[in-house]
mmCIF file as gemmi writes it, N, C-alpha and C atoms, coordinates in Angstrom:
data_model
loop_
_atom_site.group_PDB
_atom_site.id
_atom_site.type_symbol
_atom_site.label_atom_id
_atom_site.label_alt_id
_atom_site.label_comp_id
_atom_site.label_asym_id
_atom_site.label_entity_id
_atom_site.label_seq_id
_atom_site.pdbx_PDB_ins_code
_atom_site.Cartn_x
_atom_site.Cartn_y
_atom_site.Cartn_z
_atom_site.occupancy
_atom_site.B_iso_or_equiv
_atom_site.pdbx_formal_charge
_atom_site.auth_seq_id
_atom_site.auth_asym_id
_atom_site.pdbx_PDB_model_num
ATOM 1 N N . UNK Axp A 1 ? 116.969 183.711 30.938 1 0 ? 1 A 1
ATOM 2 C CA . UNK Axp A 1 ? 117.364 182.369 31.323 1 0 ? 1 A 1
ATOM 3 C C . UNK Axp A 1 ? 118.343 181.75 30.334 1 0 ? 1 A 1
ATOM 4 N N . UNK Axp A 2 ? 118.432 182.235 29.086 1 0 ? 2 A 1
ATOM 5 C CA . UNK Axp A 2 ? 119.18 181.556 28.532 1 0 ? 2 A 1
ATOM 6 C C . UNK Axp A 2 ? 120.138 182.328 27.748 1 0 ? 2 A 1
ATOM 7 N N . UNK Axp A 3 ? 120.725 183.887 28.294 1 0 ? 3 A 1
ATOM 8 C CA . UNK Axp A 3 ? 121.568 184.634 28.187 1 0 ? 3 A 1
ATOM 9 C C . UNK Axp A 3 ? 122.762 183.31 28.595 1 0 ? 3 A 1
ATOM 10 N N . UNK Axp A 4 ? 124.206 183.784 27.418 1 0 ? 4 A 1
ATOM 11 C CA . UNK Axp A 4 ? 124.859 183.526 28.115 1 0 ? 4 A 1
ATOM 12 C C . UNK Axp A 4 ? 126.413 183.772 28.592 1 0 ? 4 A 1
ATOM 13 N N . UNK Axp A 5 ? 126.816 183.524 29.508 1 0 ? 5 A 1
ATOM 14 C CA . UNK Axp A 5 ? 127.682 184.245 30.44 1 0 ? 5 A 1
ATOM 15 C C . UNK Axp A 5 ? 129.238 183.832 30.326 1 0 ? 5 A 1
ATOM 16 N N . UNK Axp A 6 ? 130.458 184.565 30.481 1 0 ? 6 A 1
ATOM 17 C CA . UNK Axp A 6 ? 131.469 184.17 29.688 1 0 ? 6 A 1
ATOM 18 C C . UNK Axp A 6 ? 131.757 184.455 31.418 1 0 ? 6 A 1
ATOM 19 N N . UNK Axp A 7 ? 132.298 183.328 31.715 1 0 ? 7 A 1
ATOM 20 C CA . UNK Axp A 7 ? 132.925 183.219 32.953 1 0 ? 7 A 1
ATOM 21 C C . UNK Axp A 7 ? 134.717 182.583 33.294 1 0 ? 7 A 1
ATOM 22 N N . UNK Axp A 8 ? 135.443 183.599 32.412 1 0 ? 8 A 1
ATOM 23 C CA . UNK Axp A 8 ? 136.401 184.017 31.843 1 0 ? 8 A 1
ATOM 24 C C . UNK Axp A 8 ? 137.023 182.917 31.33 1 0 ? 8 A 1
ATOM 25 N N . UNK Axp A 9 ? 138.663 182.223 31.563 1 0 ? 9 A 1
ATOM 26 C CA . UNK Axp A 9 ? 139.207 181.422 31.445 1 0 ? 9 A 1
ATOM 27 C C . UNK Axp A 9 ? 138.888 179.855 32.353 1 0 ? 9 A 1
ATOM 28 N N . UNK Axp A 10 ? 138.931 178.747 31.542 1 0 ? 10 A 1
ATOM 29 C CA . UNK Axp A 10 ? 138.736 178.031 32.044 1 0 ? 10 A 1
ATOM 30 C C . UNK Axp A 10 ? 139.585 177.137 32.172 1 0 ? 10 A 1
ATOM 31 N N . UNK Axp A 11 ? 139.096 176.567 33.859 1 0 ? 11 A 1
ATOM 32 C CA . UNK Axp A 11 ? 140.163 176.086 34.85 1 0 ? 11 A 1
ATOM 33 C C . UNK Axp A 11 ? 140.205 175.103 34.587 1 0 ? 11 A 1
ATOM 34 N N . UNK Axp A 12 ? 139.898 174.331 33.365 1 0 ? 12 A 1
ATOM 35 C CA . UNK Axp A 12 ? 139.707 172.3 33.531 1 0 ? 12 A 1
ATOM 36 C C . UNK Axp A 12 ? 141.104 171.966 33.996 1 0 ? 12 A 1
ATOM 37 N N . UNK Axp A 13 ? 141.892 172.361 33.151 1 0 ? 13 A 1
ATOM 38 C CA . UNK Axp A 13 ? 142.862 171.584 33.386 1 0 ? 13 A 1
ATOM 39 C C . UNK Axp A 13 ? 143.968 171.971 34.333 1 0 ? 13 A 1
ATOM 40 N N . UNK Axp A 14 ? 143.595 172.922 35.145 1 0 ? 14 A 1
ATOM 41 C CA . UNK Axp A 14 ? 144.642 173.285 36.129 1 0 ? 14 A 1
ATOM 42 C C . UNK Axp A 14 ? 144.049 172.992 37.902 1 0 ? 14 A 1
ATOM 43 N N . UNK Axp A 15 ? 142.554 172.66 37.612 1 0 ? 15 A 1
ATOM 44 C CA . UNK Axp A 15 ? 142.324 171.602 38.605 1 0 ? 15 A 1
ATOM 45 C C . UNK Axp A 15 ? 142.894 170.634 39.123 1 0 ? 15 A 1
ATOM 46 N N . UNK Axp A 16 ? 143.311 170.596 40.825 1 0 ? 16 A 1
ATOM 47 C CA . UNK Axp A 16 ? 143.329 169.675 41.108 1 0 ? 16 A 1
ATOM 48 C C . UNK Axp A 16 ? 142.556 169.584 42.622 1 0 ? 16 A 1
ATOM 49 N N . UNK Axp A 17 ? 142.686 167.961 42.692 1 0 ? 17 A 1
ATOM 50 C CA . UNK Axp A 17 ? 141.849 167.622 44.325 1 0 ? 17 A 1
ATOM 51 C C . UNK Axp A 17 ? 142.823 167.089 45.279 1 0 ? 17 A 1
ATOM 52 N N . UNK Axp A 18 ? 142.358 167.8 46.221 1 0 ? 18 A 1
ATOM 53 C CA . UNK Axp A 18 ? 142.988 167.287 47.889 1 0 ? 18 A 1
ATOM 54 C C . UNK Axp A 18 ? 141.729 166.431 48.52 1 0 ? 18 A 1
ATOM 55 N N . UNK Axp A 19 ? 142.591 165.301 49.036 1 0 ? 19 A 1
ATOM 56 C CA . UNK Axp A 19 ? 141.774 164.219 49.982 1 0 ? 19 A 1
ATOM 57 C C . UNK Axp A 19 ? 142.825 163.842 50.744 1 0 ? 19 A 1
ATOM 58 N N . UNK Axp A 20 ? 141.939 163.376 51.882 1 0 ? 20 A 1
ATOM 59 C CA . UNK Axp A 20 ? 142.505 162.682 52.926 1 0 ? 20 A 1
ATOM 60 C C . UNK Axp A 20 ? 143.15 161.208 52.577 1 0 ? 20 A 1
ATOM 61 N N . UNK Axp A 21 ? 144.312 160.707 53.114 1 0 ? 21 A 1
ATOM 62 C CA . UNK Axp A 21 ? 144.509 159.382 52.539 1 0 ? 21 A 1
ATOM 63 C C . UNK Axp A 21 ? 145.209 158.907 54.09 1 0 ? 21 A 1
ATOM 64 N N . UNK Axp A 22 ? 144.917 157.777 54.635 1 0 ? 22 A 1
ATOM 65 C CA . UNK Axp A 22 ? 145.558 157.109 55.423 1 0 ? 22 A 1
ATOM 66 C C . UNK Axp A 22 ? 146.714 156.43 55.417 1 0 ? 22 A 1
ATOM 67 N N . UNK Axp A 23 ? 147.702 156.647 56.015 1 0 ? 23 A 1
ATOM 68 C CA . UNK Axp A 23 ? 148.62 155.977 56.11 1 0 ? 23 A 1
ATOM 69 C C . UNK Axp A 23 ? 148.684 154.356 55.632 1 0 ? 23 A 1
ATOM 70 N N . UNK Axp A 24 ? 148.058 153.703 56.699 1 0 ? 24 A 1
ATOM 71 C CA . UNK Axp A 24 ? 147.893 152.505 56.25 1 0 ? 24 A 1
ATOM 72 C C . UNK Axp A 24 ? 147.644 152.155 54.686 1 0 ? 24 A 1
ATOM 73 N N . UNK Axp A 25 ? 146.694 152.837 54.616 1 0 ? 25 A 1
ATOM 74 C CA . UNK Axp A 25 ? 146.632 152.217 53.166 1 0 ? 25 A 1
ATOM 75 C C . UNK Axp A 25 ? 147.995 152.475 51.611 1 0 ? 25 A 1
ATOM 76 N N . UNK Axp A 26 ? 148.858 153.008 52.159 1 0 ? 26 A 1
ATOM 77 C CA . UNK Axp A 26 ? 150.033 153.592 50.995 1 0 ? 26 A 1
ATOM 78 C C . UNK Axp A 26 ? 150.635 152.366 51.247 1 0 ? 26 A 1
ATOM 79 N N . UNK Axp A 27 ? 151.871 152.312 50.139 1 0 ? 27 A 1
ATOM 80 C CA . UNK Axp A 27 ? 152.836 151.001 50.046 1 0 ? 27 A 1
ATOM 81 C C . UNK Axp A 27 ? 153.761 151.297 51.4 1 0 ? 27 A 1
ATOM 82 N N . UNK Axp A 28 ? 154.083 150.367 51.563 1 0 ? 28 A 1
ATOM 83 C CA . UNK Axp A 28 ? 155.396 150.294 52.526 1 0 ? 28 A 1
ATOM 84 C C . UNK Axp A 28 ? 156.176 150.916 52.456 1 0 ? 28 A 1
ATOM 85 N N . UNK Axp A 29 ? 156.758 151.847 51.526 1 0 ? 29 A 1
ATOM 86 C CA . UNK Axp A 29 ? 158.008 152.571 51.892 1 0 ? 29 A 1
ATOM 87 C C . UNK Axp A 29 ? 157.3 153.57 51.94 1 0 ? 29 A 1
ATOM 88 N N . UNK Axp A 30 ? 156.257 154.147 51.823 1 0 ? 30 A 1
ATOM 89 C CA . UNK Axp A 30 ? 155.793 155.07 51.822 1 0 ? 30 A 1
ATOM 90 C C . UNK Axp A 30 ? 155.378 155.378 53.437 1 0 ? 30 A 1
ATOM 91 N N . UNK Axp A 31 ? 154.927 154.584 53.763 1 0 ? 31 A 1
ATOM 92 C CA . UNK Axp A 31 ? 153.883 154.381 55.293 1 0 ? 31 A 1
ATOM 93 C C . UNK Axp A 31 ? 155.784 154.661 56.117 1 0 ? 31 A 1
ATOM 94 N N . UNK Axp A 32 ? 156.843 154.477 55.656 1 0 ? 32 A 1
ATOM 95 C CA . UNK Axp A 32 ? 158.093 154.263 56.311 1 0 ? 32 A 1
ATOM 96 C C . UNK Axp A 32 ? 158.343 155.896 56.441 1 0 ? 32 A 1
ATOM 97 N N . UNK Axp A 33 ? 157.76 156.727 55.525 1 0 ? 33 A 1
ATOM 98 C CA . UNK Axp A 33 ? 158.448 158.322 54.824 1 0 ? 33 A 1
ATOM 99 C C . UNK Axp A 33 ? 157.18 159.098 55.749 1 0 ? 33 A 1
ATOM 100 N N . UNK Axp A 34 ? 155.977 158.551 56.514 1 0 ? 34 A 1
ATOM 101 C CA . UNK Axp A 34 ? 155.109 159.231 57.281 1 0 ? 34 A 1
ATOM 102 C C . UNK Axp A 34 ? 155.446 159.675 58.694 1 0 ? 34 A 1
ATOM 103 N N . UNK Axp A 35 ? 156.697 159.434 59.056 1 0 ? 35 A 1
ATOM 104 C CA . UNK Axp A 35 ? 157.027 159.468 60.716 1 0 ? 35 A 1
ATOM 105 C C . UNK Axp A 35 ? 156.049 159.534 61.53 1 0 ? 35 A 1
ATOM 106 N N . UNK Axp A 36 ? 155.256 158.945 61.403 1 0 ? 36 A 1
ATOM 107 C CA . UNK Axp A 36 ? 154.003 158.775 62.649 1 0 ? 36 A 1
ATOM 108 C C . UNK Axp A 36 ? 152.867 158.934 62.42 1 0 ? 36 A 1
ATOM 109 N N . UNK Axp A 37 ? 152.881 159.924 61.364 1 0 ? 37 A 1
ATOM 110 C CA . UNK Axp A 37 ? 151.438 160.381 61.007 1 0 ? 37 A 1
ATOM 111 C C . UNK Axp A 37 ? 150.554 159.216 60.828 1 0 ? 37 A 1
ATOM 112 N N . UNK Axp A 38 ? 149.248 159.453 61.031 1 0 ? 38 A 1
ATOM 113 C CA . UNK Axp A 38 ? 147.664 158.272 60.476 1 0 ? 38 A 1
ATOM 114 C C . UNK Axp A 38 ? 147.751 158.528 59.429 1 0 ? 38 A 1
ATOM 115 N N . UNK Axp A 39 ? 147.645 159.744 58.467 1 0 ? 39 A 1
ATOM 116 C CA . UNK Axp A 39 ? 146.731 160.458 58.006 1 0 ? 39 A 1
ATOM 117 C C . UNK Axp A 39 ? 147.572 161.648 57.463 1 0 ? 39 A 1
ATOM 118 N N . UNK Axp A 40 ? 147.272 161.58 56.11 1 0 ? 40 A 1
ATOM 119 C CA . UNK Axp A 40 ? 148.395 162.76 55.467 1 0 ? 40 A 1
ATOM 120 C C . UNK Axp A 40 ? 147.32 162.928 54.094 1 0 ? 40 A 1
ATOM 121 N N . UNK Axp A 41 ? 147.855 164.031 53.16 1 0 ? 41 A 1
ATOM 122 C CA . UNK Axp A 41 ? 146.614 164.378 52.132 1 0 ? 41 A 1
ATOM 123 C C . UNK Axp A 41 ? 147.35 164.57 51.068 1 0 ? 41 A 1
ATOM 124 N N . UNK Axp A 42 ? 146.681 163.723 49.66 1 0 ? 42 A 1
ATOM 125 C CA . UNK Axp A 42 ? 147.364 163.447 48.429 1 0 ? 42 A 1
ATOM 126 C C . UNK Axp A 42 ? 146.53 164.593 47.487 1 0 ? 42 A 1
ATOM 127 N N . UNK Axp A 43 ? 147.36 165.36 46.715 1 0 ? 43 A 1
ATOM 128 C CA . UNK Axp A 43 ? 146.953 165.95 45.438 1 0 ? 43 A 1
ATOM 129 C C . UNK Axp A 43 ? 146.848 165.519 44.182 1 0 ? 43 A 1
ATOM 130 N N . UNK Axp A 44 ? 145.634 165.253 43.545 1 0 ? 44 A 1
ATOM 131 C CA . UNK Axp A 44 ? 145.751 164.709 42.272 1 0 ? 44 A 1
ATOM 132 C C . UNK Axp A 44 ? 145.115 165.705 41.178 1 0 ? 44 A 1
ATOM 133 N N . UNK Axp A 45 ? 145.68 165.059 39.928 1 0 ? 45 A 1
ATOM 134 C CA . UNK Axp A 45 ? 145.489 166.108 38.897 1 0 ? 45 A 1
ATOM 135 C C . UNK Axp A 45 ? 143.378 165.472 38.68 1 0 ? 45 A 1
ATOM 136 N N . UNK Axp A 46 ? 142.908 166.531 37.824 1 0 ? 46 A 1
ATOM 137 C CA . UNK Axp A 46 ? 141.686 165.684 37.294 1 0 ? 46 A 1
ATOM 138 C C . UNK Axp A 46 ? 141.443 164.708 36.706 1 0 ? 46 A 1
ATOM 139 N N . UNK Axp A 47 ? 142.506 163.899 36.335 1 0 ? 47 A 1
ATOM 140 C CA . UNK Axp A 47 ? 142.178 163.001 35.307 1 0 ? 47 A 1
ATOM 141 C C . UNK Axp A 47 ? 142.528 161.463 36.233 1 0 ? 47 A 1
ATOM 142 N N . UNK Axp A 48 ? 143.222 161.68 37.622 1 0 ? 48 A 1
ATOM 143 C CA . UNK Axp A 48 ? 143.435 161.306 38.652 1 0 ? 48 A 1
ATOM 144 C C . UNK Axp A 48 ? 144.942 160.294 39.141 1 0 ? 48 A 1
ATOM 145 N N . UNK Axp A 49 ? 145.538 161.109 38.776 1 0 ? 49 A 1
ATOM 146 C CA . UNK Axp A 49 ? 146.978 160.657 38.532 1 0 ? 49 A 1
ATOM 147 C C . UNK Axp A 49 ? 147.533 161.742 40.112 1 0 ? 49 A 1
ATOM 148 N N . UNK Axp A 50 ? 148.101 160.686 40.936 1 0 ? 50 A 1
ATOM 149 C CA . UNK Axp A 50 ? 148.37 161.892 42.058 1 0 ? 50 A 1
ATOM 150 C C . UNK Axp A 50 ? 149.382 162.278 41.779 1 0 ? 50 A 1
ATOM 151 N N . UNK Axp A 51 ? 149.779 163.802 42.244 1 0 ? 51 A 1
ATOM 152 C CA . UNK Axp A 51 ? 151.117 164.299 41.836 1 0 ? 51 A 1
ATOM 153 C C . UNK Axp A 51 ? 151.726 164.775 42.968 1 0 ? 51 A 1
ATOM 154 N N . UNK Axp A 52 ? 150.955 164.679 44.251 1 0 ? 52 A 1
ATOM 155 C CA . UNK Axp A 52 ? 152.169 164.676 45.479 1 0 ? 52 A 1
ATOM 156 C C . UNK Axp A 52 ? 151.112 163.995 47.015 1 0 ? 52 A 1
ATOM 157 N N . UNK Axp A 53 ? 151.931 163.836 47.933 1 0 ? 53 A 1
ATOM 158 C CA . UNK Axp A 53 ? 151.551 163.464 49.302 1 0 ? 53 A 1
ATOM 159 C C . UNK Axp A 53 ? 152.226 164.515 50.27 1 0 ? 53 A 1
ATOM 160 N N . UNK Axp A 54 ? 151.636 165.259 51.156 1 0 ? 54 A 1
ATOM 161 C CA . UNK Axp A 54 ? 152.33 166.28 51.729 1 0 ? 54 A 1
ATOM 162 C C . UNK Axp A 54 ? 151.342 165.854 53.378 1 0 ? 54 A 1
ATOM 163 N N . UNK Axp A 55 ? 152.143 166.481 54.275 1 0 ? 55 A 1
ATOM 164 C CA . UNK Axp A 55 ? 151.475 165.634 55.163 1 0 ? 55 A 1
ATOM 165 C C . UNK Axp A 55 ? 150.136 166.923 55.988 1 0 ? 55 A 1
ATOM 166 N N . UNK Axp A 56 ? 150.122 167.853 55.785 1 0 ? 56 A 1
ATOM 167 C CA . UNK Axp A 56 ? 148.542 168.379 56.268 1 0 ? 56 A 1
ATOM 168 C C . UNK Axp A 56 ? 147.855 169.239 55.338 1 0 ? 56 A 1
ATOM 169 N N . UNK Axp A 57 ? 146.476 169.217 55.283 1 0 ? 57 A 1
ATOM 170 C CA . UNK Axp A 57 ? 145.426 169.842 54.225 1 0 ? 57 A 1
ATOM 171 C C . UNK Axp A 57 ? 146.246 170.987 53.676 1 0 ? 57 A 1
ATOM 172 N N . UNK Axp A 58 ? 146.236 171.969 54.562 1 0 ? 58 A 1
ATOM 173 C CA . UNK Axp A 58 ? 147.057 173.488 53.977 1 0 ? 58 A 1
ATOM 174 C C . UNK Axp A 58 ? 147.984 173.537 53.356 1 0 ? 58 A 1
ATOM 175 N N . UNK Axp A 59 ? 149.042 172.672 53.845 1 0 ? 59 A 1
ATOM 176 C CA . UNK Axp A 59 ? 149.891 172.703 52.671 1 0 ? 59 A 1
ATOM 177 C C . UNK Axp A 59 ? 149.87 171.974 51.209 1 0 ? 59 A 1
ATOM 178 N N . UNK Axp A 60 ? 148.646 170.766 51.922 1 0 ? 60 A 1
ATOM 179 C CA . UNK Axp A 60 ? 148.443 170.281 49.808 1 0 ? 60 A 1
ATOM 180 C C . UNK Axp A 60 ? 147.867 171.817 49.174 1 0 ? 60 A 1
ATOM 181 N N . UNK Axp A 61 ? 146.918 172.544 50.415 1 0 ? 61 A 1
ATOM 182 C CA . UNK Axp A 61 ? 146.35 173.869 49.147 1 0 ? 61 A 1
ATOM 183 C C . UNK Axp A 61 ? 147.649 174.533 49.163 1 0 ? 61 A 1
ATOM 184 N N . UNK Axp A 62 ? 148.355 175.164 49.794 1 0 ? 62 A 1
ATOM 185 C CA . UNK Axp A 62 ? 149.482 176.091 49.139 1 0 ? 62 A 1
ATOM 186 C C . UNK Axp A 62 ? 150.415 175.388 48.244 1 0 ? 62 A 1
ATOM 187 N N . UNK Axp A 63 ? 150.569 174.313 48.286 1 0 ? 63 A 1
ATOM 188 C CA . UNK Axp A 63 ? 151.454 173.186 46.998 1 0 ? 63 A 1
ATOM 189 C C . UNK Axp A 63 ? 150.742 173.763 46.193 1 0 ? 63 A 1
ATOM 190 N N . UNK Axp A 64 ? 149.122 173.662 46.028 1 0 ? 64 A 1
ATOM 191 C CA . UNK Axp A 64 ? 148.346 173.639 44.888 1 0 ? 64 A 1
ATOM 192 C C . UNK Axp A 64 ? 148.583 175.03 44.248 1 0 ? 64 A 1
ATOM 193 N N . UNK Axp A 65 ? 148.458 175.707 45.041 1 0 ? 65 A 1
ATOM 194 C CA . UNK Axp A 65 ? 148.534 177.547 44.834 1 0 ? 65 A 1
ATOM 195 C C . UNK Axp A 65 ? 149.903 177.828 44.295 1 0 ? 65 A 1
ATOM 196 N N . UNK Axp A 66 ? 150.987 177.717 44.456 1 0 ? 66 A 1
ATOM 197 C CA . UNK Axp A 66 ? 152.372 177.71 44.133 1 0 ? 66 A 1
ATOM 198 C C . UNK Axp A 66 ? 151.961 177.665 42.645 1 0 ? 66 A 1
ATOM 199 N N . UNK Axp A 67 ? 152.133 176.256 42.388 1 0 ? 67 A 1
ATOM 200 C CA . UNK Axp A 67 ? 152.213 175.904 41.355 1 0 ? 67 A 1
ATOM 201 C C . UNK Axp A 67 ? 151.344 175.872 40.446 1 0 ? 67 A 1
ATOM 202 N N . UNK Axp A 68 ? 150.522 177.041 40.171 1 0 ? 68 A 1
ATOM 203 C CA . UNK Axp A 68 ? 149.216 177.832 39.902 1 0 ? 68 A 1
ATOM 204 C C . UNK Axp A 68 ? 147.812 176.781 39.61 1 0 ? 68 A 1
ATOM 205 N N . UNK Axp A 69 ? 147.721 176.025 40.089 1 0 ? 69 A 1
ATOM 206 C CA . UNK Axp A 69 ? 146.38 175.11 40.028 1 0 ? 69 A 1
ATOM 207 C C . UNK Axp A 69 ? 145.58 175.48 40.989 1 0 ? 69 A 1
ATOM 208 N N . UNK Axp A 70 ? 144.059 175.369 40.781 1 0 ? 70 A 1
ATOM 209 C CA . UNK Axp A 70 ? 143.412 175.721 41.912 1 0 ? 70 A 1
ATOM 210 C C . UNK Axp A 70 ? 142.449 174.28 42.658 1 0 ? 70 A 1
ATOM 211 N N . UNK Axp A 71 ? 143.011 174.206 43.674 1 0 ? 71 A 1
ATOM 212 C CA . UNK Axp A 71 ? 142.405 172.933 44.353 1 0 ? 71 A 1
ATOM 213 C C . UNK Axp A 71 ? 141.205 173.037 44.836 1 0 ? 71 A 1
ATOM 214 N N . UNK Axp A 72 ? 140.613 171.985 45.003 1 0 ? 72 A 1
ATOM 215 C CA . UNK Axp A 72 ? 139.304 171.503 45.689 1 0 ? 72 A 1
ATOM 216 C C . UNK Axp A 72 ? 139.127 170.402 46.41 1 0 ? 72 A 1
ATOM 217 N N . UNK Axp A 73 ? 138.502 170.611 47.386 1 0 ? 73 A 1
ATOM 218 C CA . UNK Axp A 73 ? 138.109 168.947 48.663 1 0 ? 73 A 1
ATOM 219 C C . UNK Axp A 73 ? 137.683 168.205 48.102 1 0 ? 73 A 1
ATOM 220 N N . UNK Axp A 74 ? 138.047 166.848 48.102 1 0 ? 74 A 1
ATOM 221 C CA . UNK Axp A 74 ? 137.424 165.357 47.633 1 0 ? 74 A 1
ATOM 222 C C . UNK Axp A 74 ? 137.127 164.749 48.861 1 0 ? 74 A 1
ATOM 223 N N . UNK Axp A 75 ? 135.933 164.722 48.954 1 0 ? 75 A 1
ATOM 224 C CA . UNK Axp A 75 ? 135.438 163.702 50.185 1 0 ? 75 A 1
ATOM 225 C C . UNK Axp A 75 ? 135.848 162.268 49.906 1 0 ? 75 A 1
């Protein structure tokens, strides 16, 4: 139980999270750059500074993947 386990390099800081974000709620020029969409999904780093808006889930994960971070869902 209290072996312990080297579970190789760690990811803190190349984490980031994908969530859902509504249109409505972004600033105005922003809600202007959605062409229609409700509903588009923001990537933020962990410390929670977003670093992009892309407009469907898959591509915030392949943004994330590119640019070697490994993402996770934020409810």
């Amino acid at each position: 139980m209290n072996t312990k386990y080297s579970f190789g390099p760690r990811l803190d800081n190349r984490l980031v999270y994908v969530r859902a974000v509504d249109v409505a709620d972004l600033p105005k020029d922003l809600q202007d750059q959605a062409d229609g969409a409700h509903q588009i999904y923001a990537v933020h780093s962990a410390d929670g500074e977003r670093l992009a808006l892309v407009r469907d889930r898959e591509m915030a994960f392949v943004l994330a993947r590119q640019n070697e971070y490994a993402p996770v869902t934020v409810h």
